[in-house]
C-alpha positions as CSV (number, residue, x, y, z in Angstrom):
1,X,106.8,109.7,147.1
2,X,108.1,110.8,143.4
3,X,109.8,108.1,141.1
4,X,111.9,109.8,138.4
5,X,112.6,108.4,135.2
6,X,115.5,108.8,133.6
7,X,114.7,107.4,130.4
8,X,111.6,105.9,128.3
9,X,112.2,103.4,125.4
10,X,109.9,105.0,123.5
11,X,110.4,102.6,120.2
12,X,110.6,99.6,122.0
13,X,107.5,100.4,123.8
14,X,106.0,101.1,120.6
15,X,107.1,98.1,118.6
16,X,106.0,95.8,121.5
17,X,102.6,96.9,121.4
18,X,102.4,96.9,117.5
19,X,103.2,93.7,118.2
20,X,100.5,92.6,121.0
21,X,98.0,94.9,119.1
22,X,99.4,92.5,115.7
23,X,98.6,89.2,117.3
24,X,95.2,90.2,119.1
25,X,94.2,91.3,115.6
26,X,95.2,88.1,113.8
27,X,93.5,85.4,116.7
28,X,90.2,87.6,115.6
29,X,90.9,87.7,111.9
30,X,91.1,84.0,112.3
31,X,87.7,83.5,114.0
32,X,86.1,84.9,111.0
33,X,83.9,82.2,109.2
34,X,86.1,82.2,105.7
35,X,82.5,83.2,104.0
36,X,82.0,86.3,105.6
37,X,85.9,88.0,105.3
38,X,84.7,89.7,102.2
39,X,81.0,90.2,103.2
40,X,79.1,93.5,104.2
41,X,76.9,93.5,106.9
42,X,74.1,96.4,105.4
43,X,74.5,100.0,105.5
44,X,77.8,101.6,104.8
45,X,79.3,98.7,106.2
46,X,83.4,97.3,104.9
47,X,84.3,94.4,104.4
48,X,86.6,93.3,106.6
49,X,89.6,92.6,104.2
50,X,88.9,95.9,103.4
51,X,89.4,97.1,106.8
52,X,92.7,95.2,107.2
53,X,94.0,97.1,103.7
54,X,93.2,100.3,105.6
55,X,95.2,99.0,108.3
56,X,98.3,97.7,106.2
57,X,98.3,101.0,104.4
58,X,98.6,103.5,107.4
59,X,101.7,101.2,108.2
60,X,103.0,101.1,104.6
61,X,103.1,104.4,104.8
62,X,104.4,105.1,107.7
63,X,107.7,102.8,107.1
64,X,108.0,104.5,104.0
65,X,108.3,107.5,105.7
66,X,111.0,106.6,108.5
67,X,113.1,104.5,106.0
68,X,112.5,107.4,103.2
69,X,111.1,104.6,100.6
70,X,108.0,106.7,100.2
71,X,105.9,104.4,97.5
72,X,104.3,107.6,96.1
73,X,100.7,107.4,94.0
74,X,97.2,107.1,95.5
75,X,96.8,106.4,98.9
76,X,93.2,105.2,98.6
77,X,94.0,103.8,95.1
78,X,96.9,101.9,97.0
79,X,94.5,100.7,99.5
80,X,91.5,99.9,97.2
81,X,94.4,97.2,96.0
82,X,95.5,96.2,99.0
83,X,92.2,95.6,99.7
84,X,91.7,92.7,96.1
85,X,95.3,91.9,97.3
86,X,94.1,90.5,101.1
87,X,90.8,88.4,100.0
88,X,91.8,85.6,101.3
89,X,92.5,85.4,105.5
90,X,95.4,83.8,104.9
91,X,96.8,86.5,102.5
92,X,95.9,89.3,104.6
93,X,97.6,88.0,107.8
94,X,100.8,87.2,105.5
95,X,100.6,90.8,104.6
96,X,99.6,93.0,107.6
97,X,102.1,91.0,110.4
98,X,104.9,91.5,107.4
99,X,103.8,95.3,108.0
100,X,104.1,95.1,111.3
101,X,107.5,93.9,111.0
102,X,108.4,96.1,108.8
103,X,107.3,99.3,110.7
104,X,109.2,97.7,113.6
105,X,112.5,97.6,112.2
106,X,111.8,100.9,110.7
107,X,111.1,102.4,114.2
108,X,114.1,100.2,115.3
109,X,116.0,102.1,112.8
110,X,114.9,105.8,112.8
111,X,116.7,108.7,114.1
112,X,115.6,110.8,117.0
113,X,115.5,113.7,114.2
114,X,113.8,111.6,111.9
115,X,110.7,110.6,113.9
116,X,110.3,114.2,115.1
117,X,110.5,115.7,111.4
118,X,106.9,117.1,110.4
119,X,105.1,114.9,107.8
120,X,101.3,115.2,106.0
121,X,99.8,111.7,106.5
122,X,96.8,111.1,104.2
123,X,94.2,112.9,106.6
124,X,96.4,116.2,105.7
125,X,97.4,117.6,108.8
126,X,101.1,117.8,109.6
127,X,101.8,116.0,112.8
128,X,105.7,114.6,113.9
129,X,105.9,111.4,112.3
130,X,106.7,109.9,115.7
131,X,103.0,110.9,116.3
132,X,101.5,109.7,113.2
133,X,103.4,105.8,114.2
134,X,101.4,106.1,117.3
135,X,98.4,106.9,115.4
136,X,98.9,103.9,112.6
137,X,99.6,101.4,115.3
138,X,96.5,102.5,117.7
139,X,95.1,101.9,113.8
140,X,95.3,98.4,114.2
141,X,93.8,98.2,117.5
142,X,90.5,100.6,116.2
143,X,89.8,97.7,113.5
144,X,90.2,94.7,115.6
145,X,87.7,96.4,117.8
146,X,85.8,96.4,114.5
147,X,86.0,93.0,113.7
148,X,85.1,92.2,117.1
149,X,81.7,93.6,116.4
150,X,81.5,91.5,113.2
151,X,82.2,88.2,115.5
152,X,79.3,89.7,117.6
153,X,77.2,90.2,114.8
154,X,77.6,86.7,113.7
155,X,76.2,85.8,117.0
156,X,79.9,84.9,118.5
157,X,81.0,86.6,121.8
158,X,84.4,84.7,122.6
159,X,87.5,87.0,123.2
160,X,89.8,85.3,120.6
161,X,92.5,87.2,121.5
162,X,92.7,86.3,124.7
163,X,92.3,82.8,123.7
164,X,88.6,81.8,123.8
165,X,87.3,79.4,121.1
């Protein structure tokens, strides 16, 4: 038996897992002992309001690119700033779910022509901007993974997203 589809939402889709990927990331940002946001853990090791400015800034730019508000300059300068600019937990979930938000109503927004138009993201390779969205918003998902870990390396094993502890 064959089931045909005659049509996939293909932003909504997207902007409702940018937005379960948003709030699985901010239950684990919040389970971060306040001490350790903006600690290293040895090695080549970030800090993890570093890794949320790395996050922020693939969606910054990506909603500057469907809504054509490109902020030009440095990505990793940009970034390095975001990165001062989240310090705080507080600060960096007030910034990356107003990302979020903001690449949602970009999508929301965004021609069929638009989001298959050719763009260079920072990593240099032309891809359809539809694809790199997909990219920035598995993005956030690869770094919650990561501050998983840190919750395991502080000796805490809870799932906070899926609402241990």
């Amino acid at each position: 038996m064959s089931t045909t589809i005659e049509g996939i939402d293909a932003r909504g889709y997207l902007i409702g897992w940018a937005k379960a990927v948003t709030g699985m990331t901010v239950a684990d940002i919040k389970a971060i002992p306040d001490e350790k946001w903006t600690a290293t853990f040895g090695g080549c090791t970030r800090p993890c309001n570093e890794l949320t400015a790395d996050t922020i800034s693939l969606l910054n730019w990506v909603t500057g690119e469907l809504t054509g508000t490109k902020s030009g300059g440095d990505y990793m300068e940009t970034m390095k700033q975001l990165a001062a600019d989240v310090s705080t937990k507080g600060a960096a979930i007030a910034k990356f779910t107003e990302s979020v938000d903001n690449l949602a109503a970009a999508l929301a927004g965004a021609t069929d022509e638009r989001l298959n138009s050719m763009v260079t993201p920072p990593w240099q390779m032309e891809t359809p901007l539809y694809m790199v969205a997909l990219i920035a918003v598995s993005h956030i998902w690869y770094h919650d993974g990561q501050f998983n870990y840190v919750h395991c390396l502080l000796g805490d094993n809870k799932v906070h997203w899926m609402g241990e502890g």
